[in-house]
LOLUMVEX-986222 format. One record per atom (N, C-alpha, C): residue in one letter; x, y, z negated. Coordinates in steps of 0.02 Angstrom, whole numbers, padded with zeros to 5 digits, always signed. Example, Ala and Ser with C-alpha at 12.3 -4.5 7.8 and 13.67 -1.06 7.14 Angstrom:
<rs>
A+00660-00284-00390/A+00615-00225-00390/A+00660-00165-00390/S+00642-00112-00354/S+00684-00053-00357/S+00645+00002-00394/
</rs>
This chain:
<rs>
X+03213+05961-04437/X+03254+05986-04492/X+03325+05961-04485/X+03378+05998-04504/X+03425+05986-04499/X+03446+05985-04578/X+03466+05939-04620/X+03507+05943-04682/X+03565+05946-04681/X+03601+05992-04708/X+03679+06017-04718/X+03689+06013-04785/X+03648+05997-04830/X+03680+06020-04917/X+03665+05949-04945/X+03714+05896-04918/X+03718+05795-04933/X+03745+05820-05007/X+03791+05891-05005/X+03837+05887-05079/X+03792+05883-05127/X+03741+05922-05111/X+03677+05923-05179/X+03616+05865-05191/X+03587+05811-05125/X+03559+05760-05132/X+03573+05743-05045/X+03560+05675-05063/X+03538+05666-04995/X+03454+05632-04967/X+03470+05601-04927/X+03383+05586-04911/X+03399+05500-04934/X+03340+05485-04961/X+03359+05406-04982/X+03366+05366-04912/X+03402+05337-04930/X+03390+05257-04850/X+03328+05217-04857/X+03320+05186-04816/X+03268+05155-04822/X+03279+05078-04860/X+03343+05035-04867/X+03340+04973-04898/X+03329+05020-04986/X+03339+05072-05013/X+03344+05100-05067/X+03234+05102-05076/X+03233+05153-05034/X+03158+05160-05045/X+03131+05069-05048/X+03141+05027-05013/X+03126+04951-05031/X+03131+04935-05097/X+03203+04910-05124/X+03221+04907-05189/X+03163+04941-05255/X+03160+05002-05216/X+03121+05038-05279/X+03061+05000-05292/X+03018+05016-05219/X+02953+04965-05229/X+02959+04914-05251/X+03010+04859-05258/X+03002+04816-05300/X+03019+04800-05371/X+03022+04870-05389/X+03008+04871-05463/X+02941+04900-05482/X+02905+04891-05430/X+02821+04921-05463/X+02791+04826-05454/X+02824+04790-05410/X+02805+04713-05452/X+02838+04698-05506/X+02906+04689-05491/X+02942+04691-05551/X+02924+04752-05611/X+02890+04755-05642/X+02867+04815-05696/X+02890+04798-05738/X+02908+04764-05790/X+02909+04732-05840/X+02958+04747-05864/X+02969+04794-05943/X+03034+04784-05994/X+03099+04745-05969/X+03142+04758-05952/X+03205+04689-05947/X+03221+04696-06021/X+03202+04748-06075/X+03234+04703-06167/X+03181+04635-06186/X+03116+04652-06140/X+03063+04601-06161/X+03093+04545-06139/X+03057+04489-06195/X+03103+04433-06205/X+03046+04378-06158/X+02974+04388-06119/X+02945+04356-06103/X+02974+04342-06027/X+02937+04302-05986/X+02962+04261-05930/X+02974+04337-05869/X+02904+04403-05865/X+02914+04444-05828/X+02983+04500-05849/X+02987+04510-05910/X+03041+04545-05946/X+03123+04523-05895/X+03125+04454-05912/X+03181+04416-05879/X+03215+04412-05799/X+03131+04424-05774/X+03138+04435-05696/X+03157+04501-05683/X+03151+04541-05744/X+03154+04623-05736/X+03241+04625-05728/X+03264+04590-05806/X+03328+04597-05823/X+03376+04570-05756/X+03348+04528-05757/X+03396+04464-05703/X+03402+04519-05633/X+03368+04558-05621/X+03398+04612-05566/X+03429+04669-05588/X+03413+04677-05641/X+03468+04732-05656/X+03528+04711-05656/X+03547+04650-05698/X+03608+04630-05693/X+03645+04601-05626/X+03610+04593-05580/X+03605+04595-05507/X+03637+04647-05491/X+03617+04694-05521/X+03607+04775-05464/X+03690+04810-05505/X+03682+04767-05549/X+03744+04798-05599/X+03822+04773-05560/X+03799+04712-05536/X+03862+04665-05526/X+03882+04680-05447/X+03845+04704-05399/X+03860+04741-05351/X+03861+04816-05335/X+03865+04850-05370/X+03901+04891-05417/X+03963+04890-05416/X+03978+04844-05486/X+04044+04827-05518/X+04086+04816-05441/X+04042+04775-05398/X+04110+04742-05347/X+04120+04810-05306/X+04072+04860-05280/X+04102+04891-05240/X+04165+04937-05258/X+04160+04928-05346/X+04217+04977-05366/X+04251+04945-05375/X+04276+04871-05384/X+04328+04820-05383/X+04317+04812-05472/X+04279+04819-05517/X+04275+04807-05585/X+04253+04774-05618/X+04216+04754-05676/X+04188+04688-05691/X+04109+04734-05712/X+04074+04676-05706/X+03991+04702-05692/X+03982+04736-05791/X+03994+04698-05824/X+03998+04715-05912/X+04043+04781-05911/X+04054+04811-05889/X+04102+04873-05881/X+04083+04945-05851/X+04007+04911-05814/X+03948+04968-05812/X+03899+04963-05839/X+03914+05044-05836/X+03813+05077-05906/X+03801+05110-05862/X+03730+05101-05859/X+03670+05133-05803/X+03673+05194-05846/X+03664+05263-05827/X+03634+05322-05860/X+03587+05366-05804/X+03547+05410-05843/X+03519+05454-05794/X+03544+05491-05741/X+03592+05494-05711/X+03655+05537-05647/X+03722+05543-05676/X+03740+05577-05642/X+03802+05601-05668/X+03822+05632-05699/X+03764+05689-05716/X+03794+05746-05797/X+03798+05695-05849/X+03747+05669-05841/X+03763+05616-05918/X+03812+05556-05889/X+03815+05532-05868/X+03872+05495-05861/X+03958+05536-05890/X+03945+05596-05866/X+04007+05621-05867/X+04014+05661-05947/X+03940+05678-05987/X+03946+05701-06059/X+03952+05631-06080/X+03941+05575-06080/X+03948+05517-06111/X+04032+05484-06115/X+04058+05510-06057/X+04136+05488-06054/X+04159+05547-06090/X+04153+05611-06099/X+04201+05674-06122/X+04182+05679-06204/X+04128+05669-06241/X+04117+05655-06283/X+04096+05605-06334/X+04105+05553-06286/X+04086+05485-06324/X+04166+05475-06323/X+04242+05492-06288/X+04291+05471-06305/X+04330+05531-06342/X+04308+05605-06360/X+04317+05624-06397/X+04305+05618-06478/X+04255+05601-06495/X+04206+05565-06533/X+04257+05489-06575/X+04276+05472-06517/X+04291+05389-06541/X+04379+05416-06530/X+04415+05447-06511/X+04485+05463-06531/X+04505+05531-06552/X+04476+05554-06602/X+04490+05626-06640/X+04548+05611-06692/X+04538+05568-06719/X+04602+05560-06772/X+04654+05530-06737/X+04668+05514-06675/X+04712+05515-06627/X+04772+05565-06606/X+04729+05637-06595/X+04744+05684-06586/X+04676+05737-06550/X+04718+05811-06538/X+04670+05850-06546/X+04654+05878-06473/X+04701+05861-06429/X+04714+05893-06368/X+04664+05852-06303/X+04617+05918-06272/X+04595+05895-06222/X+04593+05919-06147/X+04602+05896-06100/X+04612+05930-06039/X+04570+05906-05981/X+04561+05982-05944/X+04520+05970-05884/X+04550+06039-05822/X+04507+06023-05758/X+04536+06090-05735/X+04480+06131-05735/X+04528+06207-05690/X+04449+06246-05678/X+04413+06233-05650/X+04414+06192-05591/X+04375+06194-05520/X+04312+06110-05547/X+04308+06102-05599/X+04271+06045-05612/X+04197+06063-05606/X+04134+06000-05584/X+04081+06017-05599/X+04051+06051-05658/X+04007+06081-05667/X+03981+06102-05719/X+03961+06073-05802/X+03943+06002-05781/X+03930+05951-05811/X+03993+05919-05859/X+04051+05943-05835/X+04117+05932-05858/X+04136+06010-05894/X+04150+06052-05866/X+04157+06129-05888/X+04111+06143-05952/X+04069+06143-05939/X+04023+06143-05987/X+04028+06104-06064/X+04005+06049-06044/X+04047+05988-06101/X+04129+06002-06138/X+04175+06050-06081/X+04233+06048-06133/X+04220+06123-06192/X+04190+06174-06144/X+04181+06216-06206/X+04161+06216-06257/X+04121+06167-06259/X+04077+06133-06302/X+04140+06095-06351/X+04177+06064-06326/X+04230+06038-06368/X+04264+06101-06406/X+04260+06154-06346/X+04308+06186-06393/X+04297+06243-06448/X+04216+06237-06434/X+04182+06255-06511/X+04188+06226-06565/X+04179+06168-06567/X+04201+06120-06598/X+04272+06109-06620/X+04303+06149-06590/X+04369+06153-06640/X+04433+06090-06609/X+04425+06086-06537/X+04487+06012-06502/X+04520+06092-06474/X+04576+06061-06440/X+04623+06107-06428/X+04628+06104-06333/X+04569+06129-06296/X+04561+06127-06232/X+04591+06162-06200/X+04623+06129-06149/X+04659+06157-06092/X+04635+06149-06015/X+04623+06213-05978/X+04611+06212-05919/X+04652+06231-05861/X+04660+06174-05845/X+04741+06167-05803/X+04705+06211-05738/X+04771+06256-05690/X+04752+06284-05617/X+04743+06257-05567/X+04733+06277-05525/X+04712+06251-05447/X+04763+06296-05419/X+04794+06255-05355/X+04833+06299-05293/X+04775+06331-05256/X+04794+06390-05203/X+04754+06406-05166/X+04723+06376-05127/X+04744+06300-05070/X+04716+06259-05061/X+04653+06223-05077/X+04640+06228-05167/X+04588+06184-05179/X+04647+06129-05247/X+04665+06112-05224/X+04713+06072-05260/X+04743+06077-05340/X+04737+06035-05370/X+04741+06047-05438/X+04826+06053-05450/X+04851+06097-05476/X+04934+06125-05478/X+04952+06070-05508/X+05007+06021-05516/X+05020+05971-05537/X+05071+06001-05597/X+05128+06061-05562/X+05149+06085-05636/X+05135+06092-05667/X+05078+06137-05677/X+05019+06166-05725/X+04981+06114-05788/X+04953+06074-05736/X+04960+06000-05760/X+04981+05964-05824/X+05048+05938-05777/X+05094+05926-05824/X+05128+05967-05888/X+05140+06027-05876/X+05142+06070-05945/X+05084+06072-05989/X+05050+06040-05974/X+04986+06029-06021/X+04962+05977-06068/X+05015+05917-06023/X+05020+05858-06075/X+05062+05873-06125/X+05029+05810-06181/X+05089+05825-06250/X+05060+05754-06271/X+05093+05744-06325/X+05080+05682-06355/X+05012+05658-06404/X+04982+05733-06410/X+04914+05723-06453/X+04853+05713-06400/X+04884+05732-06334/X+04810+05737-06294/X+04784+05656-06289/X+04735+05672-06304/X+04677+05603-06299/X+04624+05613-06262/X+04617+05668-06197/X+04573+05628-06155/X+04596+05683-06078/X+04586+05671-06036/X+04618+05703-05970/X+04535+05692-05928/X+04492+05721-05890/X+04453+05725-05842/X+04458+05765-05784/X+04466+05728-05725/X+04477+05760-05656/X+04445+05733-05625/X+04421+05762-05583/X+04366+05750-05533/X+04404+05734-05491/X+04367+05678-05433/X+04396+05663-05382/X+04387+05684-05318/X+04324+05711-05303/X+04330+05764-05240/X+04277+05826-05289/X+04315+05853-05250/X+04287+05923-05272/X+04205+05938-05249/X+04167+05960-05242/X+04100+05954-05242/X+04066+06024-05201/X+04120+06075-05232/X+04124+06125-05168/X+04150+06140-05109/X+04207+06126-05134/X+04265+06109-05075/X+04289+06049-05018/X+04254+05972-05070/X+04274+05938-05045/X+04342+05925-05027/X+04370+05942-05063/X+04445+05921-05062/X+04473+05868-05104/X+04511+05816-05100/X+04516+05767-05136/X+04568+05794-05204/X+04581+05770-05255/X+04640+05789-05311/X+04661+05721-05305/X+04745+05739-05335/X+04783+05693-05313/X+04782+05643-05407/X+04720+05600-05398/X+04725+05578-05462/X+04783+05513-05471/X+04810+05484-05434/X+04868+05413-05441/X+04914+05476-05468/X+04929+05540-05455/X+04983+05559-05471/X+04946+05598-05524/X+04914+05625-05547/X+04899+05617-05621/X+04898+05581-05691/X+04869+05517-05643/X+04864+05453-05689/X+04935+05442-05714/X+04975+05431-05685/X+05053+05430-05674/X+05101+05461-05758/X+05085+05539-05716/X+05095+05576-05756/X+05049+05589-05854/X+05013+05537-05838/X+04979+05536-05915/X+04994+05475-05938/X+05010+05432-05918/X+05037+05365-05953/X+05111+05369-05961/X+05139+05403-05942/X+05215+05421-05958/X+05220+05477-05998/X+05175+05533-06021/X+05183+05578-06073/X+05121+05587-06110/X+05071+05539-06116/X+05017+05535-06159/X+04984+05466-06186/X+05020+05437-06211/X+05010+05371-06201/X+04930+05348-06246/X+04903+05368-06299/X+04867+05379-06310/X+04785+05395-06284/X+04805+05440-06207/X+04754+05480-06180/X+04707+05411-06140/X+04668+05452-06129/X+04617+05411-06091/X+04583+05451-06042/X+04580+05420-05975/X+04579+05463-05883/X+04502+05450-05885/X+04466+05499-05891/X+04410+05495-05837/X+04403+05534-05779/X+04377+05523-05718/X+04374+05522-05673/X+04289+05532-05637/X+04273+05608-05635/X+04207+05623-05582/X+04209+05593-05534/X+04172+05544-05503/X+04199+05526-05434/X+04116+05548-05419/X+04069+05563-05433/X+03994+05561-05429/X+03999+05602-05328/X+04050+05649-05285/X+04066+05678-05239/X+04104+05630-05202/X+04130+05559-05218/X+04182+05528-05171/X+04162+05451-05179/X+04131+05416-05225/X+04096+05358-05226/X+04039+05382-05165/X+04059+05294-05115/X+04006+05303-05038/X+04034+05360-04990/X+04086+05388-05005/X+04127+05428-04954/X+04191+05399-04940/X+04219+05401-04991/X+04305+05378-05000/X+04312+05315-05024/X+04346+05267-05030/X+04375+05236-05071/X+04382+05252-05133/X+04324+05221-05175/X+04340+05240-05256/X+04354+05160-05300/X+04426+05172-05309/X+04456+05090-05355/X+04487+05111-05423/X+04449+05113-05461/X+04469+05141-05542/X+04530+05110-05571/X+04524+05047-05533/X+04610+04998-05549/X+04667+05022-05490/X+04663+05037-05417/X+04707+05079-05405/X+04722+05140-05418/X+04682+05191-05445/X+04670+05253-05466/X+04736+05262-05529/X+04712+05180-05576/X+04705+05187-05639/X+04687+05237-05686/X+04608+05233-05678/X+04571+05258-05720/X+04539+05235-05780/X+04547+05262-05825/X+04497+05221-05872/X+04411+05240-05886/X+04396+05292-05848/X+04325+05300-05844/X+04283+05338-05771/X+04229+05310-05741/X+04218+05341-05676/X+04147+05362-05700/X+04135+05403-05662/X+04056+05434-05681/X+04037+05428-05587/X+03975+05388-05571/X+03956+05402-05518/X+03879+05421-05504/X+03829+05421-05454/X+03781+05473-05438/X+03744+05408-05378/X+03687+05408-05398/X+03636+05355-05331/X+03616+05431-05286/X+03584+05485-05319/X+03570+05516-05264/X+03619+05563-05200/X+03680+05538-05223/X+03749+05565-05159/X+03748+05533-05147/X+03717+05458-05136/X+03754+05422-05070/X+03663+05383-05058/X+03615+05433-05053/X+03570+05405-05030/X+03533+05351-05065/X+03525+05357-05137/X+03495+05318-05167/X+03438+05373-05207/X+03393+05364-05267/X+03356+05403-05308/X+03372+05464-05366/X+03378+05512-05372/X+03383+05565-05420/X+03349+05505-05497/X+03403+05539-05545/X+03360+05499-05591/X+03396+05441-05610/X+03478+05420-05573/X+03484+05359-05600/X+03593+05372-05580/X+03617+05363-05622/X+03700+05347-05620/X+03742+05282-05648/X+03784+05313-05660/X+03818+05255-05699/X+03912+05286-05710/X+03915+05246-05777/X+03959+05275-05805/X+04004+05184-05794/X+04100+05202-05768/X+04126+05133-05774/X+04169+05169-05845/X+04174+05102-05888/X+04199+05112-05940/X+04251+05055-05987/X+04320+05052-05952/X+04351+05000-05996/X+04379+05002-06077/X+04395+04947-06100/X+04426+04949-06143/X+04375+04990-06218/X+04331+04989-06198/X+04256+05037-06241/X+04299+05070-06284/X+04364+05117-06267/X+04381+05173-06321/X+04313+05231-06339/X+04262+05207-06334/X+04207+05267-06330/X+04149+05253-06359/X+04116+05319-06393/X+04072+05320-06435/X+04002+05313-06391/X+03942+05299-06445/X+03885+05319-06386/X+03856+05382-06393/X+03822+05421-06371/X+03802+05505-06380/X+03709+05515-06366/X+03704+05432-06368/X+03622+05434-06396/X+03599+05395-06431/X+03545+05369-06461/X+03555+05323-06521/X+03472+05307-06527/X+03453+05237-06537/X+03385+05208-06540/X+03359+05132-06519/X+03422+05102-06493/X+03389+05045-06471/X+03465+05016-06461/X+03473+04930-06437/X+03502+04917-06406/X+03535+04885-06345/X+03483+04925-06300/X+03543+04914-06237/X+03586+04929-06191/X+03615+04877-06161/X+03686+04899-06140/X+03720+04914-06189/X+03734+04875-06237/X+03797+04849-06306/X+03783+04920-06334/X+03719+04954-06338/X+03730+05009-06379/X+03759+05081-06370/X+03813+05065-06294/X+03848+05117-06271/X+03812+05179-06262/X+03734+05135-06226/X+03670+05195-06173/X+03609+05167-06212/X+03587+05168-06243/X+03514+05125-06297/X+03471+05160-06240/X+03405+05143-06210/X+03353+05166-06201/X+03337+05106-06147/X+03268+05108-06121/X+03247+05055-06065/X+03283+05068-05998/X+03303+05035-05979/X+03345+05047-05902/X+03273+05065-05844/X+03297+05117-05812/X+03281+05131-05746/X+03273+05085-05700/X+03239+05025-05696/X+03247+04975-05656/X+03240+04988-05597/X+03191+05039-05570/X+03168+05050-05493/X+03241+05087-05458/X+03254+05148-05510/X+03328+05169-05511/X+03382+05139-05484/X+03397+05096-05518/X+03457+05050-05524/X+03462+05012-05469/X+03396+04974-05445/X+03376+04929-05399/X+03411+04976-05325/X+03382+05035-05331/X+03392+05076-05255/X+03465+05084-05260/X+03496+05072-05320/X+03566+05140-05320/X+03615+05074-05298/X+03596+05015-05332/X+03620+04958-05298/X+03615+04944-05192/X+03546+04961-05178/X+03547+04963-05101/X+03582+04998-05078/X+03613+05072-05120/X+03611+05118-05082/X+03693+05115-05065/X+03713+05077-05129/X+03796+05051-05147/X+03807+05022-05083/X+03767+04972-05066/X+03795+04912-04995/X+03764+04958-04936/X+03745+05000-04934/X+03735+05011-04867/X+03777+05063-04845/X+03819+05122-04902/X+03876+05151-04900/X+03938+05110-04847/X+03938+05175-04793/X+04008+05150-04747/X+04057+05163-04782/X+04068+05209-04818/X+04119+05243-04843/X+04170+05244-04785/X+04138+05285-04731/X+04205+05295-04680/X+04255+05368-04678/X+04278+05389-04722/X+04307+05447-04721/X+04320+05457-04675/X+04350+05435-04604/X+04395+05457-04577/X+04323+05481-04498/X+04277+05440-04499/X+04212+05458-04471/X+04178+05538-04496/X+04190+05550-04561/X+04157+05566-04612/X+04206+05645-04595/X+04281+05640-04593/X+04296+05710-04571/X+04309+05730-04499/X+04275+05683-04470/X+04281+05707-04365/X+04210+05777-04390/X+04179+05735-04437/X+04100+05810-04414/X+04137+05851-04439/X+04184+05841-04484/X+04202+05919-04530/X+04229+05965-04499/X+04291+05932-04453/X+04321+05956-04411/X+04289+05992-04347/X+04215+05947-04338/X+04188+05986-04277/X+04164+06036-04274/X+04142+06051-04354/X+04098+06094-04355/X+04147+06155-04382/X+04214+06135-04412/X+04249+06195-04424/X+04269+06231-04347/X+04294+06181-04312/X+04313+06204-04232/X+04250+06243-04186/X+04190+06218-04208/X+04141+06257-04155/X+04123+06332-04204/X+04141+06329-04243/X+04116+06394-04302/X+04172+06409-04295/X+04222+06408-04280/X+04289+06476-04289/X+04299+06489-04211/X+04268+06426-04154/X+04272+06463-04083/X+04218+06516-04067/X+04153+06511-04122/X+04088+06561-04100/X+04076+06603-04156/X+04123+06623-04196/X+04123+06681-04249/X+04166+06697-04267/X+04196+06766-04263/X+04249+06798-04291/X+04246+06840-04375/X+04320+06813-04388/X+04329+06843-04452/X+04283+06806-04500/X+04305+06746-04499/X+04263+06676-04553/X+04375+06672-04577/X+04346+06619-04670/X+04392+06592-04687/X+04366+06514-04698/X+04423+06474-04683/X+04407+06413-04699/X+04425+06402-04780/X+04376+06381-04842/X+04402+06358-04890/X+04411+06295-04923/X+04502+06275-04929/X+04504+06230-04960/X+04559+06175-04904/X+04575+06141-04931/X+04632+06079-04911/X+04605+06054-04845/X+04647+06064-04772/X+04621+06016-04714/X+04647+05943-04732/X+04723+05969-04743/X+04759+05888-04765/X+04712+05861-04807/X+04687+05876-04858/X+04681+05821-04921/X+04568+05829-04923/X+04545+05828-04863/X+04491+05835-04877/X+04460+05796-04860/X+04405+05770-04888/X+04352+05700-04900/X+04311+05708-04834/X+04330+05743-04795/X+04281+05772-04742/X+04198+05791-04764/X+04174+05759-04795/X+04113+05767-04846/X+04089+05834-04834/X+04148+05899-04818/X+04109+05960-04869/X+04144+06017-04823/X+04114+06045-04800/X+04154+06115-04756/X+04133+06175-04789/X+04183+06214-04812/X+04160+06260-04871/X+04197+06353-04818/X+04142+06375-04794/X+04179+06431-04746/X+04133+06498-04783/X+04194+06533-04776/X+04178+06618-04805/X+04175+06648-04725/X+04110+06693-04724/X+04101+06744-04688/X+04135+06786-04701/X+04183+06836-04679/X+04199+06899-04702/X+04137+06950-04696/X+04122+06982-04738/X+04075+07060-04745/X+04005+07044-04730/X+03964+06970-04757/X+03914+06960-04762/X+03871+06935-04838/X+03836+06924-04851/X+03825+06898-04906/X+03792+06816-04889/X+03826+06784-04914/X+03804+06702-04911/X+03735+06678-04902/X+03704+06733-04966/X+03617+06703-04964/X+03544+06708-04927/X+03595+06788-04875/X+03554+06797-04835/X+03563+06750-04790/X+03618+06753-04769/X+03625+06689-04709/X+03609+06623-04717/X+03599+06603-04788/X+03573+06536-04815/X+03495+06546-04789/X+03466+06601-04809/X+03383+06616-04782/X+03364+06632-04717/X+03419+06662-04675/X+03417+06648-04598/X+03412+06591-04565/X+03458+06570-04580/X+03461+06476-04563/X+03396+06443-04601/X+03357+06466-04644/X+03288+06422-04646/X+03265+06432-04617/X+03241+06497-04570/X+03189+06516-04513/X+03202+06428-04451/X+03255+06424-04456/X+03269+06370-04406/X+03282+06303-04403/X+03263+06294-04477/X+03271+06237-04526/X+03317+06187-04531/X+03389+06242-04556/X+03452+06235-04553/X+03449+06234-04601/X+03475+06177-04672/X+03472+06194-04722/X+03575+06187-04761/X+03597+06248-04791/X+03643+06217-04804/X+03647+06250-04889/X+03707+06267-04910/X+03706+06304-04992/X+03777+06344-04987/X+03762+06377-05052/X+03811+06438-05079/X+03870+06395-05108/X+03847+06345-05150/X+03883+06316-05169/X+03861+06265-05224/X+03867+06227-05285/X+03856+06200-05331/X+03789+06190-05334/X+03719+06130-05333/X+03663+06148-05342/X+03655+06154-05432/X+03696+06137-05438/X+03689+06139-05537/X+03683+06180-05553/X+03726+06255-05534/X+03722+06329-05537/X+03704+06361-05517/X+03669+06334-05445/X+03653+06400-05388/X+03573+06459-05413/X+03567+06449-05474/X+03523+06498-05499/X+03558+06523-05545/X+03612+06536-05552/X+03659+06600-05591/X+03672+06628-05550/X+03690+06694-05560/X+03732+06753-05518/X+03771+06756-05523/X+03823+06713-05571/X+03905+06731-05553/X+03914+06714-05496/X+03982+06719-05464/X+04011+06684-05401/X+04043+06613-05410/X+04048+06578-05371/X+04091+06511-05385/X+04133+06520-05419/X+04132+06488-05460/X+04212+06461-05504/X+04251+06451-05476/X+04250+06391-05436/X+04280+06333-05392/X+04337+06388-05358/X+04286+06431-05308/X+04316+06492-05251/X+04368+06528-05295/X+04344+06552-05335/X+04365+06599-05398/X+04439+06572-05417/X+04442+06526-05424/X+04493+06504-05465/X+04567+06491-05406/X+04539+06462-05356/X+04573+06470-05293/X+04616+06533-05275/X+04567+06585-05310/X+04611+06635-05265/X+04572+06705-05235/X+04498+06674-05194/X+04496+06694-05162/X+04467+06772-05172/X+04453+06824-05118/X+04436+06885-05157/X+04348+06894-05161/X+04347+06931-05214/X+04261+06945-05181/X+04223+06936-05141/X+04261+06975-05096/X+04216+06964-05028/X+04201+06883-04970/X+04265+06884-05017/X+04269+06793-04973/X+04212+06764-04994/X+04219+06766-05064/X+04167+06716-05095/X+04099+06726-05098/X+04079+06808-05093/X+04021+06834-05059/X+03994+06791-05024/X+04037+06797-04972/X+04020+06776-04882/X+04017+06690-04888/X+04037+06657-04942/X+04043+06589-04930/X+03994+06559-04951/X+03984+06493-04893/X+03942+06431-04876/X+03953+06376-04892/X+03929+06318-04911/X+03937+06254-04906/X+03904+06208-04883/X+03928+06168-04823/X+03904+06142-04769/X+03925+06046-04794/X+03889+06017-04802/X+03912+05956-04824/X+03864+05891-04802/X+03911+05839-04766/X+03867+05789-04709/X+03863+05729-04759/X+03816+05692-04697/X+03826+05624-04753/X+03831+05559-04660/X+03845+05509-04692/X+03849+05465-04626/X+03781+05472-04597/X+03731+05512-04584/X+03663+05504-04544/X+03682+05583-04501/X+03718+05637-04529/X+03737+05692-04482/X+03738+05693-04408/X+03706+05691-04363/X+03729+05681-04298/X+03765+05742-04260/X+03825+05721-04210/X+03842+05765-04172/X+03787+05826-04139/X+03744+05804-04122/X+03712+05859-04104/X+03688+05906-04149/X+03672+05872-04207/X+03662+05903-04270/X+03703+05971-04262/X+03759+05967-04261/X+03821+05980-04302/X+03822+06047-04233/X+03806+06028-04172/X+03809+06090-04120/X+03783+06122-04128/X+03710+06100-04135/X+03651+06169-04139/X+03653+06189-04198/X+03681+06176-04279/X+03702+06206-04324/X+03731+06277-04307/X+03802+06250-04290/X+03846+06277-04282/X+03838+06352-04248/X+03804+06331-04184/X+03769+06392-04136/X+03710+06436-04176/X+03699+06409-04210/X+03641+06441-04237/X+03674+06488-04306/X+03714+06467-04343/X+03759+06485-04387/X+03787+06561-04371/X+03830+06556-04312/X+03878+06593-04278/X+03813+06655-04256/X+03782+06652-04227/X+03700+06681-04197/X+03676+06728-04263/X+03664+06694-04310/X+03654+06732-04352/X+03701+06792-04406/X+03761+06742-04390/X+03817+06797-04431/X+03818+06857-04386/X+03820+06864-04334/X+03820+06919-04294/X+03770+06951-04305/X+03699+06924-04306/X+03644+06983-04301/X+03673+07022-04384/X+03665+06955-04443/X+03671+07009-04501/X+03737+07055-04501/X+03782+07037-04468/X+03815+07077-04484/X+03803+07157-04441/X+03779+07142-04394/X+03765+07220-04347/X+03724+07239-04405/X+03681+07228-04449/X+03620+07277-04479/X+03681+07300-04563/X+03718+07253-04564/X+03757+07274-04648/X+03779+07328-04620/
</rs>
């Protein structure tokens, strides 16, 4: 088998699968106040505090949640929630995960005054656009930090920038759930005030995230118990947490490793198939994610060709990929119909091997040709 779709899970590592098993000794409550309870807790707060260091933050500054949708409804509405009489203004772009998109409409049923800033054709979030969007009531800004289809990075230092000089009020969260264990993610160089990240993108368990959260401008958005100061009430995921912690230290985070495959595989797919588009930023991309439109094919057949050979890659988003619209992401870019038809998303993780990436590629190219002789 060959895996191509790291954007949607990856395969756990093996110090992660360890970790887990030792929360079937470790079983025990960490709220329980008895001697096994303690041994429970005493690794979570373990698992918490290496964590905290790989993002450069303090260990009390992360909440475990179930992935990253909730991590990321817990930052967009727990700081809407806790600064409404602040002001009314909230902003995001188009090209955001679902989990974010979703959550603002939701605001703006609710009656906040949402703005969805553009994307350049690139991939890239328009910075004018942007900036005409701040005002002095906005109280909360969310941008993702690599894009998830595209894999293209947004330029958040120059966001951040631009919201502490005309929003002083606002408060930055930051999707990184696509660039935590790929890129460099430092919420204090960023200056962010909230990160949402993901154990199963960088090879840890489905089932377990974490939200960084300073300065607690933020409400909580579930309610029943108290732990974790109340922010996240419910029993922690210990087996979870335990892996998402292994999976933290065993992350190279080598971007620059990380876009030689991207590059290889864009170069052997545009030397063995004609009339492909590449989508999205070469400059500014996480290497993570190769996002290519077939011209005059349809994506999903060729997604089901490539299983015969157990090539696995995606259309795009696994959050959405059972709707029939077309990408947003593509959509908003620019691109036309047919591009986005024809488009793939091909996305590695540090276990990808070069050879991988050949017989992909050949096999890719192989098949665009047959479907296209029968369209």
């Amino acid at each position: 088998m060959i895996y191509l779709d790291n954007a949607a899970t990856t395969k756990p590592c093996e110090k992660a699968a360890e970790a887990m098993m030792q929360a079937v000794t470790e079983f025990a409550n960490p709220s329980s106040l008895h001697g096994a309870g303690l041994r429970a807790e005493k690794l979570v707060t373990a698992a918490r505090e290496n964590i905290a260091k790989t993002l450069g933050v303090a260990g009390n500054d992360i909440y475990f949640t179930s992935g990253g949708t909730e991590a990321n409804n817990l930052a967009i509405f727990g700081t809407a929630d806790a600064l409404k009489k602040r002001g009314n203004r909230v902003i995001t772009s188009k090209i955001e995960h679902p989990s974010v998109l979703e959550a603002f409409k939701k605001l703006e049923k609710d009656g906040f005054d949402v703005v969805f800033t553009d994307v350049l054709p690139d991939g890239v979030i328009d910075i004018e656009s942007f900036e005409n969007a701040l005002t002095d009531d906005t109280i909360l800004v969310s941008i993702m930090h690599v894009n998830n289809e595209t894999g293209v990075i947004q330029p958040i230092e120059k966001i951040s920038k631009l919201v502490r000089e005309k929003a002083k009020n606002c408060v930055i969260h930051c999707d990184c759930v696509q660039s935590f264990g790929k890129i460099p993610v430092k919420p204090q160089k960023m200056d962010v005030d909230m990160v949402s990240i993901s154990a199963h993108k960088i090879h840890g368990f489905k089932g377990c995230g974490a939200l960084y959260t300073k300065n607690r401008r933020i409400n909580p958005i579930i309610f029943g118990g108290e732990q974790q100061n109340e922010l996240r009430p419910g029993t922690e995921n210990v087996g979870g947490i335990l892996a998402f912690s292994a999976a933290a230290s065993e992350c190279k985070t080598d971007a620059d490793e990380m876009r030689k495959k991207r590059d290889l595989m864009k170069s052997l797919l545009m030397e063995g198939t004609e009339n492909i588009l590449i989508n999205g930023s070469d400059e500014f991309s996480s290497g993570s994610v190769l996002n290519v439109s077939f011209i005059g094919i349809k994506a999903e057949i060729l997604l089901h060709s490539l299983e015969r050979h157990e090539i696995y890659v995606s259309t795009g988003s696994a959050c959405s990929s059972h709707k029939p619209q077309p990408s947003h992401v593509l959509m908003a870019m620019g691109l036309s119909q047919e591009a986005v038809n024809g488009a793939i998303r091909i996305s590695f993780s540090q276990n990808t091997t070069e050879e991988e990436i050949r017989f992909a590629s050949q096999k890719i190219a192989e098949e665009v040709k047959t479907i296209r002789r029968y369209m």
